[in-house]
GUBARO-581599 format. One record per residue (C-alpha): x, y, z; residue in three letters. Coordinates in steps of 0.05 Angstrom, whole numbers, plus 5000, padded with zeros to 4 digits. Each point is the difference from the previous one (the first is absolute). Example, Ala and Ser with C-alpha at 12.3 -4.5 7.8 and 13.67 -1.06 7.14 Angstrom:
residues 2
<<5246,4910,5156>,"ALA"> <<5027,5069,4987>,"SER"> 
//
This chain:
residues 109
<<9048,5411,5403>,"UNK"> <<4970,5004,4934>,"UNK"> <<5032,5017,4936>,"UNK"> <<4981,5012,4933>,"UNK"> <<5041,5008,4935>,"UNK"> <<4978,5029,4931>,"UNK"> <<5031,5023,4942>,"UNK"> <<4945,5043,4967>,"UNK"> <<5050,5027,4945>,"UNK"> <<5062,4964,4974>,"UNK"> <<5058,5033,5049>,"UNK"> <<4947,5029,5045>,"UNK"> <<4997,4957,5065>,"UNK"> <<4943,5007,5055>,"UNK"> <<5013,4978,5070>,"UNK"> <<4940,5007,5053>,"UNK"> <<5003,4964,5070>,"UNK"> <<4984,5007,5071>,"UNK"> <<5019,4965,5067>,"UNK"> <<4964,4991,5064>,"UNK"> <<5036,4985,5066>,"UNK"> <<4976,4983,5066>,"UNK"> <<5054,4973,5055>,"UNK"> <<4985,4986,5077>,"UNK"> <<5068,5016,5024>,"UNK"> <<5022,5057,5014>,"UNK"> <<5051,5010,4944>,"UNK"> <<4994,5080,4990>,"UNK"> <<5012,5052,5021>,"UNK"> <<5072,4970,5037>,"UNK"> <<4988,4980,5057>,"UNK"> <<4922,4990,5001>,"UNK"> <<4962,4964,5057>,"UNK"> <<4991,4932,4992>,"UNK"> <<4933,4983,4976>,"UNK"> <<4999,5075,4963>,"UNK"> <<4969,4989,4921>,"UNK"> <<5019,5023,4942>,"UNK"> <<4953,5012,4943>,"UNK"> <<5011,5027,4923>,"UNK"> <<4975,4998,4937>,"UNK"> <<5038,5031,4930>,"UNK"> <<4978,5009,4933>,"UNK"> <<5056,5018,4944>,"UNK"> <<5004,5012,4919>,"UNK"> <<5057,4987,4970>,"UNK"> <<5017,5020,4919>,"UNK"> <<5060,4991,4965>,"UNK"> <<5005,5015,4929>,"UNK"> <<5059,4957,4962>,"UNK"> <<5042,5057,4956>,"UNK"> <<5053,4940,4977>,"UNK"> <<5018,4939,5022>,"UNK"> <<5046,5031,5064>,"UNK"> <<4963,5070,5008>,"UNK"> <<4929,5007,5032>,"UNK"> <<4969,5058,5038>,"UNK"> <<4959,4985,5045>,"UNK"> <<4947,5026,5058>,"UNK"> <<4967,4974,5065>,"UNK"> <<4945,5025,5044>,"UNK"> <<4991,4969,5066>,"UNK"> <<4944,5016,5049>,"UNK"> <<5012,4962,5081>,"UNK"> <<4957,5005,5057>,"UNK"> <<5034,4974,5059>,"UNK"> <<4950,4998,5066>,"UNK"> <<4961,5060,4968>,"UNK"> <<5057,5046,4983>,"UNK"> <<4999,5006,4927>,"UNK"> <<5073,5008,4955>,"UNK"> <<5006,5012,4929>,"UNK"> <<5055,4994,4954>,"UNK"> <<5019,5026,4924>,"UNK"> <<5063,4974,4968>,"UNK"> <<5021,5018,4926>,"UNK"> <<5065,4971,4976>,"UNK"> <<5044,4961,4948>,"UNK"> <<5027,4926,4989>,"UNK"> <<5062,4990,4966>,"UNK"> <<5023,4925,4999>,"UNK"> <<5073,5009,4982>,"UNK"> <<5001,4923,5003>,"UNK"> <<4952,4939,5012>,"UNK"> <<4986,4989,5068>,"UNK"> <<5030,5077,5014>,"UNK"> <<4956,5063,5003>,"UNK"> <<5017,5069,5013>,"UNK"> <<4935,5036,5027>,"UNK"> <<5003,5082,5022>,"UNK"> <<4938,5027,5028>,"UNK"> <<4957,5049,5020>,"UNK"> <<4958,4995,5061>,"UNK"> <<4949,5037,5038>,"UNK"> <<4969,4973,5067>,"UNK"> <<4936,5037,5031>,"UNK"> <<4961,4985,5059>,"UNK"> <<4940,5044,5025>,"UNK"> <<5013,4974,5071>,"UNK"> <<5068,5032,4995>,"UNK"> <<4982,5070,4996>,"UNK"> <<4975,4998,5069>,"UNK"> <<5064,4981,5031>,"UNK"> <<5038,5041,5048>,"UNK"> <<5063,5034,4964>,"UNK"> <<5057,4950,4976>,"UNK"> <<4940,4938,4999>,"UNK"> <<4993,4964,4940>,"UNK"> <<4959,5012,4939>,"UNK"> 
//
C-alpha cells in the first residue's frame, strides 16, 4: 500500500492511495483449491472538506481489479463527530462493475 496526504487548501484534505495483493493460498472465493491465487490491485481518492471542527463532507472514488474483473466505487457523504474519538458518518454509495452486466439474472453487479 501506498498513501499520500495533502492539504492543498486550509480545510480541504486530499487522500490518493492504491494497494497491490498477491496471495498463494487459496483464500477466495470460499472454498478455493489449494494452491488457487489471488491477484488485485486498487487505486482510490479520497476528499474531505472540514466545514467546523465536528462537520466535514466528504467523497471517495475507488477503482479494484481483482484477477481482471474490474469494480468501481463512488461514495458522497458527511462526518459529524458528536464527540472526540466518536463519529457519526451517513453515506451514499454506488458500486459498478462491467463484468456484472453479463451475469445470468439475480448475479451480482
Amino acid at each position: 500500500s501506498v498513501i499520500v496526504t495533502t492539504n492543498f487548501l486550509e480545510n480541504m484534505t486530499n487522500v490518493v492511495g492504491g494497494d497491490l495483493v498477491h496471495t498463494n493460498t487459496g483464500v477466495y472465493p470460499a472454498g478455493a483449491p489449494a494452491g488457487t491465487t489471488f491477484n488485485g490491485i486498487s487505486l482510490y481518492n479520497y476528499l474531505i472538506y472540514q466545514v467546523s471542527d465536528r462537520v466535514g463532507a466528504g467523497m471517495r472514488n475507488e477503482w479494484t481489479k481483482v484477477d481482471g474483473i474490474s469494480y468501481n466505487s463512488f461514495t458522497v457523504g458527511l462526518n459529524f463527530k458528536p464527540q472526540a474519538n466518536f463519529v457519526i458518518r451517513p453515506e451514499y454509495r454506488y458500486n459498478y462493475s462491467a463484468a456484472g452486466d453479463n451475469q445470468p439474472a439475480g448475479g451480482r453487479n
